[in-house]
C-alpha positions as CSV (number, residue, x, y, z in Angstrom):
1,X,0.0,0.0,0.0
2,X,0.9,3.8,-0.9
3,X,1.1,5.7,2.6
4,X,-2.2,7.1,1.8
5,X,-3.9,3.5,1.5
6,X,-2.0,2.7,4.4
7,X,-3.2,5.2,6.6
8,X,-6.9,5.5,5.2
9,X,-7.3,1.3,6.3
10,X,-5.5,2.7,9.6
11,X,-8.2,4.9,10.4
12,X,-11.6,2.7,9.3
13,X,-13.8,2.5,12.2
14,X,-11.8,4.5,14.7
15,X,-13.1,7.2,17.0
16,X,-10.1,9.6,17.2
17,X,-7.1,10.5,15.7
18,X,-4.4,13.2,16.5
19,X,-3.1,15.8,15.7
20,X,-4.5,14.7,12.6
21,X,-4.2,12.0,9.9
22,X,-1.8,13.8,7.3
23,X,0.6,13.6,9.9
24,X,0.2,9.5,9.8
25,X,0.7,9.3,6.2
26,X,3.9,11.8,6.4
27,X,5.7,8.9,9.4
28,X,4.5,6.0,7.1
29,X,6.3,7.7,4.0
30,X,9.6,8.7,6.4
31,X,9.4,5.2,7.9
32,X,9.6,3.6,3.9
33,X,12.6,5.8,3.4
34,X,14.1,5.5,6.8
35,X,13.6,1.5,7.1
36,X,12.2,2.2,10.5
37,X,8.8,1.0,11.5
38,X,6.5,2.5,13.6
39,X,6.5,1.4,17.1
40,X,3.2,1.2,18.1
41,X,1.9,1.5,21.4
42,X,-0.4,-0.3,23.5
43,X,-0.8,-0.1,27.4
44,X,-2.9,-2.6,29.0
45,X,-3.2,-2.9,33.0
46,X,-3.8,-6.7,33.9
47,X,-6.9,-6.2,36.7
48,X,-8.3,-9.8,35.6
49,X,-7.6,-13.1,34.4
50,X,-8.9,-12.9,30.8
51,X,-8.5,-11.2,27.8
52,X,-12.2,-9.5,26.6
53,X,-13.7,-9.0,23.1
54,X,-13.7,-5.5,24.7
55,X,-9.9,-5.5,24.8
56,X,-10.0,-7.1,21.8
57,X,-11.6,-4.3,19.6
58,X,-8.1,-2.2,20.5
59,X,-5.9,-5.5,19.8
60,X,-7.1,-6.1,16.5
61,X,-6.2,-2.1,15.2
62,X,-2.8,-2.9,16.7
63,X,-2.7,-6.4,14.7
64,X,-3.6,-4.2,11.6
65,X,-0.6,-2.0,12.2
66,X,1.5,-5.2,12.3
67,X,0.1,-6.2,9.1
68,X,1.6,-3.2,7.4
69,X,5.0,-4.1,8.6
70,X,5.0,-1.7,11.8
71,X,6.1,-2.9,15.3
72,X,3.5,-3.6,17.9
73,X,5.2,-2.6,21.5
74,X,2.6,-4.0,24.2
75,X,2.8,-2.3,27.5
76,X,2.0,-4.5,30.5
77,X,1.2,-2.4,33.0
78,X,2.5,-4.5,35.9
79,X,3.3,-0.9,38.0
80,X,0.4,1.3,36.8
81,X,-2.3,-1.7,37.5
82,X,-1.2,-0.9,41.0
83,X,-1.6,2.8,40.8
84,X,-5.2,2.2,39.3
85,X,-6.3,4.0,36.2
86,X,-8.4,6.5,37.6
87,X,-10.2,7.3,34.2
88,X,-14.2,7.0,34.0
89,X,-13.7,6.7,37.7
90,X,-16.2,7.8,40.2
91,X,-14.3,6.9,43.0
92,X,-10.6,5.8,43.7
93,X,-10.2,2.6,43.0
94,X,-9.0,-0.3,45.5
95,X,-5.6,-0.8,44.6
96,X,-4.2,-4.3,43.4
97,X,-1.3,-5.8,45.2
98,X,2.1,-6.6,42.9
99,X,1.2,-10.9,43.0
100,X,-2.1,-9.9,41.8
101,X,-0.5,-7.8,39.5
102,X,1.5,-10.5,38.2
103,X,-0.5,-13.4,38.6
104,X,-3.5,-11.5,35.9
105,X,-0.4,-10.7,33.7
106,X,0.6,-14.1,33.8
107,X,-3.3,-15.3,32.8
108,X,-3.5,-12.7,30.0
109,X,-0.3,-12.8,28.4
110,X,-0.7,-16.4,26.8
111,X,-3.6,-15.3,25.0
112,X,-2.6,-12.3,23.1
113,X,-1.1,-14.7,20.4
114,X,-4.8,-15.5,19.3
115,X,-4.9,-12.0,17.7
116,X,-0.8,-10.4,17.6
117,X,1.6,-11.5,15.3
118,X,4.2,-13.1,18.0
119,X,7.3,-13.4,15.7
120,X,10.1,-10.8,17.3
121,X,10.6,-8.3,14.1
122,X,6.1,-7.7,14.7
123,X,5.9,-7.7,18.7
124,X,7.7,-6.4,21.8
125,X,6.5,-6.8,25.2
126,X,7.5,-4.9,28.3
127,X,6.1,-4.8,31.9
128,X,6.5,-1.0,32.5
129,X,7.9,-2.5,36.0
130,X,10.8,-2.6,34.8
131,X,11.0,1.2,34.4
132,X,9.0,2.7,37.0
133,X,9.6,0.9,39.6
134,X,13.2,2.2,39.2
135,X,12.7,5.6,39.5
136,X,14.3,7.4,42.1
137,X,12.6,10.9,43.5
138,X,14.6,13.4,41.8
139,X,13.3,11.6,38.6
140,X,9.7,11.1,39.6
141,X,9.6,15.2,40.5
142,X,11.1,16.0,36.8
143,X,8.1,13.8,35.6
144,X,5.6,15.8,37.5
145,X,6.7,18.8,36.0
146,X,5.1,17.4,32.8
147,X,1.8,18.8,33.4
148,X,0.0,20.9,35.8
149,X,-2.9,20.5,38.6
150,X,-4.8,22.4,36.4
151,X,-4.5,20.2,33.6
152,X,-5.2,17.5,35.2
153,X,-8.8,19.4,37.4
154,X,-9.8,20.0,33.4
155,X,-10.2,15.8,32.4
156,X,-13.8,15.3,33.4
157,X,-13.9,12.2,35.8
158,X,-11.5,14.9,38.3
159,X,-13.7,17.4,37.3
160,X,-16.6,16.0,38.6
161,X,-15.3,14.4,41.6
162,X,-13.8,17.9,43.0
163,X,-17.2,19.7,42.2
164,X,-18.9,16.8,44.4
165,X,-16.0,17.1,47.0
166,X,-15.2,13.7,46.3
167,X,-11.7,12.5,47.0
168,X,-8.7,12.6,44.4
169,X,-5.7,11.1,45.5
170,X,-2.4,12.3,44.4
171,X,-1.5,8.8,43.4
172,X,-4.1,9.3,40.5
173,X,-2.8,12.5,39.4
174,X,0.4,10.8,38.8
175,X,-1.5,7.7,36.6
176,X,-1.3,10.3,33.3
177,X,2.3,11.1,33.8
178,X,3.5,7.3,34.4
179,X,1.8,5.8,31.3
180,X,3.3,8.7,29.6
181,X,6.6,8.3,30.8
182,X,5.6,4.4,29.3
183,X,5.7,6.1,25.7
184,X,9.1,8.2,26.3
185,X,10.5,4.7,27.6
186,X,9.2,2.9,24.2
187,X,9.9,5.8,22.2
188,X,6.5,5.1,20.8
189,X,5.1,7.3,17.7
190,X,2.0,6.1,18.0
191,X,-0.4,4.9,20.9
192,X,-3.7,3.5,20.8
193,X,-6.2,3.1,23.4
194,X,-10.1,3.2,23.9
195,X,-12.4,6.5,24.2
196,X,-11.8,6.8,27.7
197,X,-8.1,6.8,27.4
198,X,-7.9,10.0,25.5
199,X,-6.5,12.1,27.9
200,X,-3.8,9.6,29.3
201,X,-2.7,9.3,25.6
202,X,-2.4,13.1,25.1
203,X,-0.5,14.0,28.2
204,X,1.7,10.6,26.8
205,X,2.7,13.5,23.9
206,X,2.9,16.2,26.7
207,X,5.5,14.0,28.9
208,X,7.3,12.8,25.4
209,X,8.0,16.9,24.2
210,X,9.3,17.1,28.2
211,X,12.0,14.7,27.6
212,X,12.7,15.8,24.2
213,X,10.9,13.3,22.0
214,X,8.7,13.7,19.1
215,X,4.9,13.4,20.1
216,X,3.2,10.3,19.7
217,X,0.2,10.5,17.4
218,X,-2.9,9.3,19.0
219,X,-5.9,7.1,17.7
220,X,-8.8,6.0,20.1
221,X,-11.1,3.2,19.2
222,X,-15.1,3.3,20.6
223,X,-15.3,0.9,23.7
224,X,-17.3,-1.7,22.9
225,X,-20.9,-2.3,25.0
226,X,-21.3,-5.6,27.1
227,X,-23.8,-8.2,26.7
228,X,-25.8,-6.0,28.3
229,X,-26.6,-3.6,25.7
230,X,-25.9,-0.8,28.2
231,X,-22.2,-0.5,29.2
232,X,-19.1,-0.8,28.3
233,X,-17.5,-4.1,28.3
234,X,-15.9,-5.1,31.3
235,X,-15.3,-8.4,34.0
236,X,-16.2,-6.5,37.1
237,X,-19.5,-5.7,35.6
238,X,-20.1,-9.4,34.2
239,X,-21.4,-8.1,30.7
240,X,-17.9,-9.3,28.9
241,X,-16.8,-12.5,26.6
242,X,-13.7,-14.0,26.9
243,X,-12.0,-14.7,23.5
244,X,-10.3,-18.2,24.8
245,X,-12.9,-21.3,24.6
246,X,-14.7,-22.5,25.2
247,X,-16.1,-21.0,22.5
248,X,-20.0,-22.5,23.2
249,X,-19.4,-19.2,25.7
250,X,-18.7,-17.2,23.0
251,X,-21.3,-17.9,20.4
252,X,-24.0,-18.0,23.1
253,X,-23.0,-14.9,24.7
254,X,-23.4,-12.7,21.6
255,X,-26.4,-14.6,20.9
256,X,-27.9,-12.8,24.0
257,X,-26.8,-9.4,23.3
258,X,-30.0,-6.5,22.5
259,X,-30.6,-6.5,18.9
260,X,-29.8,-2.8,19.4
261,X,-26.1,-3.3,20.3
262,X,-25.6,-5.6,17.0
263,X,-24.3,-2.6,14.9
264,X,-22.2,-1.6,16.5
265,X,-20.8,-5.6,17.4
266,X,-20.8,-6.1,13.5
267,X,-18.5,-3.0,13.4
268,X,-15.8,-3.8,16.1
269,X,-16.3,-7.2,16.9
270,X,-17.2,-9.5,13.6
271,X,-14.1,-8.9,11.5
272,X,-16.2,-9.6,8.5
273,X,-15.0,-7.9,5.2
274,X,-16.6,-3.7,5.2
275,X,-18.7,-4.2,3.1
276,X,-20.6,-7.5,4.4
277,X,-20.7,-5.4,7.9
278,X,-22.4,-2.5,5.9
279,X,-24.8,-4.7,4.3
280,X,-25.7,-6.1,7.6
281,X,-26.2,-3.1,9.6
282,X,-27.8,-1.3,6.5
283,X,-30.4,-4.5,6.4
284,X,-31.0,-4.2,9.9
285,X,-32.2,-0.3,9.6
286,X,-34.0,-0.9,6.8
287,X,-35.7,-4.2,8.6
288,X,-35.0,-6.2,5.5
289,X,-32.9,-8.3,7.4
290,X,-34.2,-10.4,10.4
291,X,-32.7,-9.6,13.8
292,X,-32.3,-13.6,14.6
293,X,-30.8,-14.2,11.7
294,X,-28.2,-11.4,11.3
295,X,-27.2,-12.4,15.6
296,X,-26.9,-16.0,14.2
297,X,-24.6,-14.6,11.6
298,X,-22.9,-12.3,14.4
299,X,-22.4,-14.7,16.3
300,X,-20.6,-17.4,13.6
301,X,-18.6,-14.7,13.3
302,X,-16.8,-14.1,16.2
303,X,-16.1,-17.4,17.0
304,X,-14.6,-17.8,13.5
305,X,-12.5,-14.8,14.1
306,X,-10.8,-17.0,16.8
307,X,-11.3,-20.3,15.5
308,X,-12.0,-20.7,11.6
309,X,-14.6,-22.9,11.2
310,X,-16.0,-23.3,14.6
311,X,-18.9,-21.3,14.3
312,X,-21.1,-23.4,12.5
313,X,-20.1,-26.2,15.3
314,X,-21.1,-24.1,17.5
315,X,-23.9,-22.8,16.1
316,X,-25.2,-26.6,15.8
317,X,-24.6,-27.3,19.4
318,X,-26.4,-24.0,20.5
319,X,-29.5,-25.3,18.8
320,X,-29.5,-29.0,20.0
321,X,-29.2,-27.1,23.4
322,X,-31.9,-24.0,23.7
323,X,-33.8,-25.3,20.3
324,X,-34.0,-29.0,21.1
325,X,-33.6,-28.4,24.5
326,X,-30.7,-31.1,24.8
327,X,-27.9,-31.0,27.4
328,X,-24.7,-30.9,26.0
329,X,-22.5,-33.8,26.4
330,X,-19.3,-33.2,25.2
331,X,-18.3,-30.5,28.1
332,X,-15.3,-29.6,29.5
333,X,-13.7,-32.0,32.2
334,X,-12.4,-30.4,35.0
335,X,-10.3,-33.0,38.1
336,X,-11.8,-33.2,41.3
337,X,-9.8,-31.1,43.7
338,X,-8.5,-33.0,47.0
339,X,-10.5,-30.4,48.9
340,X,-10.5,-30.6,52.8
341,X,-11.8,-33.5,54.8
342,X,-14.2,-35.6,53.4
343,X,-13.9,-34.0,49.6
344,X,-15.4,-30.9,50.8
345,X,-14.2,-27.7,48.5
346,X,-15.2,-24.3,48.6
347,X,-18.0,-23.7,45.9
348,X,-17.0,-20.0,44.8
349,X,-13.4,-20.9,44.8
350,X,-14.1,-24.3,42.6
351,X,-16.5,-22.5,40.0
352,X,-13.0,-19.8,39.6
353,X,-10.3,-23.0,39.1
354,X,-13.1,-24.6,36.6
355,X,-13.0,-21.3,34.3
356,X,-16.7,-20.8,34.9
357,X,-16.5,-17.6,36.8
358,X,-13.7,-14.9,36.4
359,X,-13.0,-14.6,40.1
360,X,-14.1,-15.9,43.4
361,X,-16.2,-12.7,44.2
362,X,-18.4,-13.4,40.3
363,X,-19.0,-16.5,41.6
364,X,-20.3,-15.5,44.5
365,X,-22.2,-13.4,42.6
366,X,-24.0,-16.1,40.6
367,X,-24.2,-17.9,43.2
368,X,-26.5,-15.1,45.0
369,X,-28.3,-14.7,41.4
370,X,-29.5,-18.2,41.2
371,X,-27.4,-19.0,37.9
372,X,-25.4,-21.9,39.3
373,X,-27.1,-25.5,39.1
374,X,-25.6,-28.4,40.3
375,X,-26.8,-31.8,38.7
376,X,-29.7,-29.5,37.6
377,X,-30.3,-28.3,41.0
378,X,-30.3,-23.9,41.8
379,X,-27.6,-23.5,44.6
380,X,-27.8,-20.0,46.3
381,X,-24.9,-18.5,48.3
382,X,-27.4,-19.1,51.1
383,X,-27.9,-22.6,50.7
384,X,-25.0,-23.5,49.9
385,X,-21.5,-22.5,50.9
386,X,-19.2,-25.9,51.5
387,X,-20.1,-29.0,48.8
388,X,-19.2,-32.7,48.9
389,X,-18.7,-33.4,44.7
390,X,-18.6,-36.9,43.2
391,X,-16.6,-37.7,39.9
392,X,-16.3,-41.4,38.0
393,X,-19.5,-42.5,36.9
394,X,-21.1,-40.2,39.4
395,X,-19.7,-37.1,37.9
396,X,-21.2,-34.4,39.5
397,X,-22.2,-31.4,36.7
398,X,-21.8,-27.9,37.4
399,X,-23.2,-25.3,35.0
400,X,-23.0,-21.3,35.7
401,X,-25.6,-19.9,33.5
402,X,-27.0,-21.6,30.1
403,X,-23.7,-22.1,28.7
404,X,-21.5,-22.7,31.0
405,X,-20.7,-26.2,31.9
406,X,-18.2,-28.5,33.6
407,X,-17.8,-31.7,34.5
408,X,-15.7,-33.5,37.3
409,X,-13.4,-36.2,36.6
410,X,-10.2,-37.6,37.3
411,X,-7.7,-36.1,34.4
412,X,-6.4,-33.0,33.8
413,X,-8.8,-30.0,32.9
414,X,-9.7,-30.8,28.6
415,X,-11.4,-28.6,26.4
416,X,-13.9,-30.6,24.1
417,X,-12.7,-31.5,20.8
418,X,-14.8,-29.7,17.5
């Protein structure tokens, strides 16, 4: 591609991009002559154990970047997930301690290969640890003279905090200024983020011009709304899909989103071709398409995106389930924990291990929602707190939801075959 076609795909579907997008072609062309790709940024703090299709939407962009030859530098943010990104915030957050920290980055970092290239010349990863946590005071006082309390009183989450005489800590006025210091430690020339991380990614070019680096140019992608139609995707809220199988999760999930979020899903989420996306959504305005139908297509989609071919599978198995009414039975297998006395295990904490739940505290969650059944049976964090499970020809069946299901056994935890 010309630097103009490079830079026009660049910029399909995105929500911002600064200072503006002549100056992307102009670093395409001087990377051509120079030899030098782009390095382009990407900060993600690991607060969970799973990478999202809401994460995802962002990933994908960067993977496009990669495609074009440029270098995708992905930021694990091993220090700032400690800090707590204080953006859409509407209180500080509880801070995560360093082997939480590490254990999410540990979870997430496996998984990034099922959308980055992964060869060295396409992808660098760096916990920012390795940086910040190395900075001595003199150094972290040079970094605060990046910006100004003013600046920061003028992004709106500490706007309307300090007009409700709320509390800001000073620990989140220095969040901006370490993921900027990320980009002058990457020497990034681009960064890319979601809507709400538009001011972190401008001060990134404010802290860069500090220590006497060229800007980074900027380009925000939307945030992509949960399964609930409503908010933006995210664990602690429950409304999120995990992009790892199984994928029976994944097809089933999308299949329960509002026909009102299915736009914008086609948009960010499908990775069908432009103009089959514009087709769809056009259809669906124009009700010449039906909204069952274009979910079903939706759906097939996404799970292809990860797995070619599996969306039809799945697709198959979703109807022999909710249409026919049919258990599955080729489920996950998950070994029976040696537990306390008398094979007692903690039911929260087991429903976590299994991968049915994202934490403990979601489990619990379920559990107080009625959405976790037992051999059929609705448990309640009420009725039950401590259970004693069977596996062998007993096997006991857990199930968190409609599609969510696990069985007990004696081998390691196996994803069923396609």
């Amino acid at each position: 591609m010309t630097p103009e076609q490079q830079a026009d795909y660049l910029l399909r579907d995105i929500d911002t991009f600064l200072p503006a997008g002549e100056e992307l072609v102009d670093r395409i062309r001087d990377s051509k002559e120079t030899g030098r790709p782009l390095r382009v940024k990407l900060g993600l703090d690991p607060t969970a154990n799973v990478v999202t299709l809401g994460w995802a939407v962002v990933l994908w962009k960067l993977r496009e970047f990669q495609d074009l030859g440029h270098k995708a530098v992905l930021i694990l943010g091993t220090f700032t997930a400690q800090v707590g990104d204080p953006s859409g915030q509407s209180e500080t957050r509880k801070r995560l301690t360093a082997t939480q920290v590490e254990w999410f980055a540990n979870s997430v970092e496996r998984h990034f290969g099922e959308i980055l290239r992964t060869d060295e010349d396409a992808l660098e990863i760096r916990p920012n640890s390795d940086w910040l946590a190395e900075l001595d005071m003199r150094e972290v006082l040079e970094l605060t003279a990046s910006a100004t309390l003013a600046q920061m009183l003028e992004r709106d989450d500490f706007a309307k905090r300090f007009a409700d005489r709320r509390p800001i800590s000073m620990m989140e006025f220095m969040y901006p200024l370490l993921q900027g210091y990320d980009s002058v430690a990457v020497e990034a020339d681009v960064e890319l983020g979601g809507t709400d991380q538009l001011f972190n990614l401008m001060m990134g070019r404010q802290v860069q011009q500090r220590y006497d680096q060229a800007p980074q140019m900027v380009l925000t992608m939307p945030l992509l709304v949960g399964t609930d139609g409503k908010k933006k995707m995210s664990q602690s809220l429950g409304n999120y899909v995990n992009i790892s199988p199984p994928y029976s999760e994944m097809f089933g999930k999308t299949m329960s989103i509002p026909d009102s979020a299915m736009p914008q899903w086609y948009r960010l989420a499908s990775g069908l071709p432009i103009e089959e996306i514009n087709a769809a959504v056009a259809a669906l305005a124009d009700g010449s398409l039906h909204p069952g139908k274009a979910k079903r297509r939706l759906a097939r989609a996404v799970v292809d995106r990860y797995l070619p071919g599996q969306g039809e599978i799945e697709e198959r198995a979703f109807d022999r389930q909710f249409v026919l009414r049919e258990i599955p039975a080729d489920i996950p297998t998950y070994p029976l924990p040696p537990g306390e006395p008398k094979g007692e295990v903690y039911l929260p904490a087991l429903l976590a291990d299994a991968g049915l739940v994202a934490s403990r505290s979601e489990g619990r969650r379920m559990l107080a929602q009625g959405a976790v059944r037992i051999n059929g049976e609705k448990m309640t964090e009420e009725s039950v707190r401590r259970l004693s499970l069977l596996s062998g020809a007993d096997a006991t069946v857990i199930s968190v939801g409609k599609r969510r299901f696990v069985r007990l056994g004696d081998s390691p935890l196996q994803q069923p075959k396609a």
